[in-house]
C-alpha positions in Angstrom: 119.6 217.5 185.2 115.7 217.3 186.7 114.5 220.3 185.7 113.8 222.6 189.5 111.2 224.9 191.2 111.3 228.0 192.3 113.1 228.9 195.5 114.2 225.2 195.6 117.5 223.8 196.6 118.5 220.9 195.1 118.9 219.0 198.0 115.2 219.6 199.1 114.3 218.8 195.2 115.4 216.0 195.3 113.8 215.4 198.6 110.6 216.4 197.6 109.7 214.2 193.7 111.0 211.1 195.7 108.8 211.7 198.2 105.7 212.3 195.8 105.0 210.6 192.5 108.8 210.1 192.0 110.1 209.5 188.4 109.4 206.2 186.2 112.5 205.1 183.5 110.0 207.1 180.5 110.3 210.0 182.5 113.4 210.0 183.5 114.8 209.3 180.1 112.9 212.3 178.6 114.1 214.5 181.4 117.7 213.3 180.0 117.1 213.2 176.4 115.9 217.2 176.6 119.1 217.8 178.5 121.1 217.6 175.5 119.1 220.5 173.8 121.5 222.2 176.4 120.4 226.3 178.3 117.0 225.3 176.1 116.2 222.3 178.8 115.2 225.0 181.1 111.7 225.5 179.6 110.8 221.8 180.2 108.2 221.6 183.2 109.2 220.0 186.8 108.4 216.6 187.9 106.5 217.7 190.8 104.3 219.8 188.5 104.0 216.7 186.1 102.8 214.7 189.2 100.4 217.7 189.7 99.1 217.4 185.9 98.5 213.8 186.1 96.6 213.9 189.5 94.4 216.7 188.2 93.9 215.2 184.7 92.3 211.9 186.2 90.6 213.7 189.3 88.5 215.9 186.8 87.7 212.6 184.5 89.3 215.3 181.2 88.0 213.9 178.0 89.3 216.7 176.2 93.0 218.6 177.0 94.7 221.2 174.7 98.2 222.3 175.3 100.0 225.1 174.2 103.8 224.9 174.0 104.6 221.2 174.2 108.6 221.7 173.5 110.1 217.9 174.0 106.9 216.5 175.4 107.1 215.7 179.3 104.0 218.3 180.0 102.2 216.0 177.2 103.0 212.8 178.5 102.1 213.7 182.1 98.5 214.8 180.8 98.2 211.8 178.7 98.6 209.6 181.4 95.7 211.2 183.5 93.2 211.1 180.6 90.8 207.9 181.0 90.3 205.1 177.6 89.1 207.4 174.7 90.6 210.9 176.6 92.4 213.2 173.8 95.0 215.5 174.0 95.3 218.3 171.2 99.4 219.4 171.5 99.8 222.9 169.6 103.8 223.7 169.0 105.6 225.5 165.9 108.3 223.2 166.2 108.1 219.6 165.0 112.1 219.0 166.2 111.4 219.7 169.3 107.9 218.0 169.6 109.6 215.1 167.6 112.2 214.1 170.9 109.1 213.5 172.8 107.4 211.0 170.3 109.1 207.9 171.0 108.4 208.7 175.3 105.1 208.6 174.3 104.7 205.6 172.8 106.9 203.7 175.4 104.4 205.3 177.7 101.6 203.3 175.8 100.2 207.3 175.7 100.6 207.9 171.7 96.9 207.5 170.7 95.5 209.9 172.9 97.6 212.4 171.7 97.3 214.2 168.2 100.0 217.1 167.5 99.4 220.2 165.5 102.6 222.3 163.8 101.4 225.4 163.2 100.7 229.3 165.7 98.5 228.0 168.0 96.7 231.1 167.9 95.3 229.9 164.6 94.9 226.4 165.8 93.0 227.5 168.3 90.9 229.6 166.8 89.5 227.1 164.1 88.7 224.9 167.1 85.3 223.8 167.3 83.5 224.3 170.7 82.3 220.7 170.5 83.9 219.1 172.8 84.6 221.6 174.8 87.9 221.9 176.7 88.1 220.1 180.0 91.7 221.1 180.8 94.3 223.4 179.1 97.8 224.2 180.1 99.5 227.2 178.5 103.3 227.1 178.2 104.2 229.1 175.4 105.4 232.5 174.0 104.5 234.6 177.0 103.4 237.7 174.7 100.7 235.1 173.3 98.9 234.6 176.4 96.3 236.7 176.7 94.9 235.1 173.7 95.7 232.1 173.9 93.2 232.4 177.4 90.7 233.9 175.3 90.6 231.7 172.7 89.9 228.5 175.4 88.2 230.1 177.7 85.5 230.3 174.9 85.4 226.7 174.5 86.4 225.7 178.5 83.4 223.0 180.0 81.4 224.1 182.7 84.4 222.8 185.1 87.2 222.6 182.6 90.8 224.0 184.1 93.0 226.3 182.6 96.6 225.6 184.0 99.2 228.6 182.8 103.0 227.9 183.2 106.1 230.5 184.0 103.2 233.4 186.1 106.5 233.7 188.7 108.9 234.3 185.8 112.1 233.5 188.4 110.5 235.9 190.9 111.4 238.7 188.0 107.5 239.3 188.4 107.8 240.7 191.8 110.7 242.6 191.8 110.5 246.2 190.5 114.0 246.3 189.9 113.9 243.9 186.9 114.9 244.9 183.9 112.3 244.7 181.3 114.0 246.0 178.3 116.6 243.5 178.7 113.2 241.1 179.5 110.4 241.9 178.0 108.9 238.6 178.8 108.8 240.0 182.7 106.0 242.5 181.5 104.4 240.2 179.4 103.2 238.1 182.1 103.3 240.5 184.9 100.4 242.0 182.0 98.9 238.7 182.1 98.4 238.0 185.7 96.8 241.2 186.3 94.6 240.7 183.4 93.5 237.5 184.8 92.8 238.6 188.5 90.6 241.3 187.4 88.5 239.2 184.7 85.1 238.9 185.9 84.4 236.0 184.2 86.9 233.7 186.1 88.8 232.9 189.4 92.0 231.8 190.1 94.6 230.7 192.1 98.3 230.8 192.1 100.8 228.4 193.1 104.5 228.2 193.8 104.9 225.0 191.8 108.1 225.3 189.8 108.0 228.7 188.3 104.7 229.3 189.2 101.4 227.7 187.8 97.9 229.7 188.0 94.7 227.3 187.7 91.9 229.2 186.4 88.6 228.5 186.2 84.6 229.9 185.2 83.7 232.2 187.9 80.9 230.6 190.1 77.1 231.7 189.7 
């Protein structure tokens, strides 16, 4: 099942990634692979947001990327294919299973030695980071009650122009909708939290788009 935006029918889906950067067999066979992990498939990103990645990766010439959450890998692999001859990717995830589906994508890919995997809280992974090189593109798809400092923790070492992409900021619409229940969801307040944090940080600016479940690029504020 390829994993589907927000507001999407499947029809217009389907329509729409065959129309854009479509899907290649390593993709595709990921996509199918992390549908076996069954309702847990759900947290893998959409191709038409993979397609963004990659685009954005080579148009801002990224050296360096972090991720945090990389489940089964797709989000990885479409970074990795963006970053140029001697680009690195630093993947932070707590679970080496999950990571460990993606692995073998990667190296059909011919992606594998730009990427380096940490198992272990990203929060301390990131933190012993050294801000040399700084961080020219970060996507955030993780534990939604972790993402405030996960965005601290980069921001501090984001480039000049780095890009912080940050995954789920739409939560199924549950964001918007007073009526959601957030004792049944506490995730819903978690990033409802987060996106207000992040529009009133002087520091940066930031857009939001309605790619898949919603995807916020954030960068330094100009001046």
């Amino acid at each position: 099942m390829t994993p589907k935006g927000i507001g999407l029918s499947a029809s217009v889906q389907e329509y729409l990634v065959a129309h854009g950067a479509g899907l290649d067999p390593v993709a595709r066979e990921l996509i199918d692979a992390t549908a076996g992990l069954g309702a847990f498939s759900r947290m893998q990103i959409a191709p038409e947001q993979a397609a963004f990645m990659t685009m954005l990766t080579r148009l801002l010439d990224v050296r360096f990327a972090v991720e945090v959450g990389t489940f089964t890998g797709f989000s990885a692999l479409s970074i990795a294919r963006g970053l140029p001859p001697g680009g690195r990717l630093l993947c932070c995830d707590v679970s080496d299973e999950w990571v460990g589906i993606g692995r073998p994508f990667w190296e059909q890919a011919g992606v594998a030695d730009r990427i380096e995997v940490v198992i272990a809280p990203a929060a301390d992974t990131l933190a012993a980071l050294a801000h040399d090189p700084p961080i020219d593109l970060a996507f955030i798809d993780a534990d939604k009650r972790s993402y405030k400092v996960y965005y601290e923790e980069i921001l501090r070492r984001l480039s000049p122009k780095g890009l912080i992409l940050v995954d789920n900021v739409l939560w199924g619409g549950r964001v918007a909708d007073p009526a959601a229940d957030v004792d049944q969801d506490p995730d819903t307040d978690h990033i409802r939290e987060f996106n207000a944090a992040v529009v009133a940080d002087p520091r940066t600016t930031q857009v939001m788009l309605p790619i898949a479940d919603g995807l916020t690029l954030i960068t330094h504020a100009a001046g």
